[in-house]
C-alpha positions as CSV (number, residue, x, y, z in Angstrom):
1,X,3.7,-15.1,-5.2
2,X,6.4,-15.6,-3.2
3,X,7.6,-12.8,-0.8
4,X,9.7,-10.5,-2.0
5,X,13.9,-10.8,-0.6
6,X,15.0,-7.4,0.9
7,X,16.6,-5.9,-2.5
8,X,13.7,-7.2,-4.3
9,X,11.6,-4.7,-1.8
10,X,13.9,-2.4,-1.6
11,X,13.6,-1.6,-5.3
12,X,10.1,-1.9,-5.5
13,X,10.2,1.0,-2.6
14,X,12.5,3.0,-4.4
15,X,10.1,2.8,-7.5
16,X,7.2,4.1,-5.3
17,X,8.8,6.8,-3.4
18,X,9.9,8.2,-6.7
19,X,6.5,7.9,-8.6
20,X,5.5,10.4,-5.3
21,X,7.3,13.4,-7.1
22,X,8.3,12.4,-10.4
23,X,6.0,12.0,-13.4
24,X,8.3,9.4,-14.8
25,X,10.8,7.3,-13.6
26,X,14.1,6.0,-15.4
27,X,16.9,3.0,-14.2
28,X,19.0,6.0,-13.4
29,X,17.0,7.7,-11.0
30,X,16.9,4.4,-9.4
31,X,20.7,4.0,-8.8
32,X,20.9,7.1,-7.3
33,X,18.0,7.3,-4.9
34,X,19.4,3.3,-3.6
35,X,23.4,4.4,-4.1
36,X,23.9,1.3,-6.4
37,X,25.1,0.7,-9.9
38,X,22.9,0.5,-13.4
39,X,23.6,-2.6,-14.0
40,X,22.3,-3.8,-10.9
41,X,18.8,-1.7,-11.0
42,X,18.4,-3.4,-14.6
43,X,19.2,-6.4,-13.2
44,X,16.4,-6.0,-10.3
45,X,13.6,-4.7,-12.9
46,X,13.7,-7.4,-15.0
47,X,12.7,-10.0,-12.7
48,X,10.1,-7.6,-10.4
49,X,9.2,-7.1,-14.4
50,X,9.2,-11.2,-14.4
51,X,6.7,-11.0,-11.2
52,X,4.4,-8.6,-13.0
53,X,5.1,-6.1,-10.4
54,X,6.4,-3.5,-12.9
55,X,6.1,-2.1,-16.7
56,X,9.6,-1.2,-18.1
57,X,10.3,-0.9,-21.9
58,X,14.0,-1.4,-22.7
59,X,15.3,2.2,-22.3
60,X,12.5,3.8,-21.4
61,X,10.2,4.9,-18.1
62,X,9.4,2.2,-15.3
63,X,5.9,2.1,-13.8
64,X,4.4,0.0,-11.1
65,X,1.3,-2.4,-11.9
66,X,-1.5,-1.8,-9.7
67,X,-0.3,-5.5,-8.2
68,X,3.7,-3.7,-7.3
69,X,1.3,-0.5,-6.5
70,X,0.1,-2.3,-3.3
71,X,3.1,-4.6,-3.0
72,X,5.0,-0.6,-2.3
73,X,2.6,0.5,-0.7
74,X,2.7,-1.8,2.0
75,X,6.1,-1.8,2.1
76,X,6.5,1.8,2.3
77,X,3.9,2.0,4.8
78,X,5.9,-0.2,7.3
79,X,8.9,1.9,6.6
80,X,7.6,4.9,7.8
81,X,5.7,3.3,11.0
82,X,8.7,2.3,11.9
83,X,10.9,5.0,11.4
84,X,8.0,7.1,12.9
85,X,8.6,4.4,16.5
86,X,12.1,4.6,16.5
87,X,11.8,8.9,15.8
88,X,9.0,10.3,17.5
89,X,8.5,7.6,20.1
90,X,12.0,6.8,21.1
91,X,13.6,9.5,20.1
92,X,16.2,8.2,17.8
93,X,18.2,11.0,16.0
94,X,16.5,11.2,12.2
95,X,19.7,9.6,10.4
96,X,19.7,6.3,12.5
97,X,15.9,5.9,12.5
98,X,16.2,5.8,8.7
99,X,19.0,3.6,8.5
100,X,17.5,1.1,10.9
101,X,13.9,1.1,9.1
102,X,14.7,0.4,6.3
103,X,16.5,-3.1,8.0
104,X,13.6,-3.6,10.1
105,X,10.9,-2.9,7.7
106,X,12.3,-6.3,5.9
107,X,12.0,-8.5,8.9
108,X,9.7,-7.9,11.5
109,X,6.6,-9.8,12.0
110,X,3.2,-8.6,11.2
111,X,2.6,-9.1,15.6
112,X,5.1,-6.9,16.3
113,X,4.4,-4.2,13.5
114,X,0.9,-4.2,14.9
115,X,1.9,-3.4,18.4
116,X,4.3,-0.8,17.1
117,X,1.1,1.0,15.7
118,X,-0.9,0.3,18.4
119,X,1.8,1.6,20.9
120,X,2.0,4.7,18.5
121,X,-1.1,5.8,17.9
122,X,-2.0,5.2,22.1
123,X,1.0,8.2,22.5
124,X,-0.3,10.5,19.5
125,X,-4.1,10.4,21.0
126,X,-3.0,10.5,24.3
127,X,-5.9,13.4,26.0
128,X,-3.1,15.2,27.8
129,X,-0.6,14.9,24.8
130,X,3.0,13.1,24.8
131,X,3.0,11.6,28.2
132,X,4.9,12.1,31.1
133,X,6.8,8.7,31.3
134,X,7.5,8.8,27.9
135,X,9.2,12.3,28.3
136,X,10.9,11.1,31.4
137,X,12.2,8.0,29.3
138,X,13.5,10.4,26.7
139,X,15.7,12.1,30.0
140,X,16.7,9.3,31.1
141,X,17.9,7.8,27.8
142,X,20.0,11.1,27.1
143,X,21.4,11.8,30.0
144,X,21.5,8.3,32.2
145,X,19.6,9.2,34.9
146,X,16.0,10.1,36.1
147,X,14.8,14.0,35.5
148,X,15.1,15.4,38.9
149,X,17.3,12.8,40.0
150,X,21.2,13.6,41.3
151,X,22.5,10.2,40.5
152,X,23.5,9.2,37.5
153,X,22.3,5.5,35.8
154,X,24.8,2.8,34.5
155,X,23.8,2.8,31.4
């Protein structure tokens, strides 16, 4: 199958993070968790119905095929690693980190997605917790300048 574009994904996403706390899941509940119009969610389900990714009777609930299952899944999974880098590890404010995810999630390459991970999970297990450095990054990306230091950075 050919990859997914980013609506395409972003769809399938929406589908899976709903399935997490609803029983069932309608068109409408789609538009309004994605912002967009009926219409357009229709328009989406039919052809990730097409792919075989998801069940949708005309008018009724949507599910995901155990084949969209772990097509989401992955995709959801990259979300929040990378929302959890640009968060917890750089300290970008919640509302940005989500924005920018969900673009990132779309294009970055499995390389770099692994060393995102790798890079995260080295700070979590770190034996003397978050590190120094990384705190005194943190500083210095707030405030322009180096925690004890006078001077302040060009930033």
């Amino acid at each position: 199958m050919k990859k997914l574009t980013q609506s395409m994904e972003d769809y399938i996403e929406a589908i899976y993070v709903l399935s997490l706390t609803n029983k069932v899941i309608r068109v409408k509940e789609i538009a309004g968790f994605l912002n967009v119009k009926t219409p357009s969610v229709v328009d989406a389900i039919g052809k990730l119905s097409e792919k075989g990714l998801v069940i949708h009777e005309k008018y009724g609930y949507l599910e995901l095929t155990d084949k969209g299952y772990k097509l989401a899944k992955i995709v959801n999974d990259k979300h929040e690693k990378v929302y959890q880098f640009l968060n917890e590890i750089l300290g970008i404010s919640d509302r940005v980190s989500k924005k920018d995810a969900c673009n990132i999630e779309h294009y970055i390459s499995k390389e770099a997605m692994d060393k995102m991970i790798k890079f995260s999970r080295f700070v979590d297990t770190c034996p003397d917790g978050y590190p120094q450095w990384l705190k005194d990054f943190n500083y210095y990306a707030k405030y322009g300048k180096h925690p004890g230091s006078s001077k302040k950075m060009n930033k």
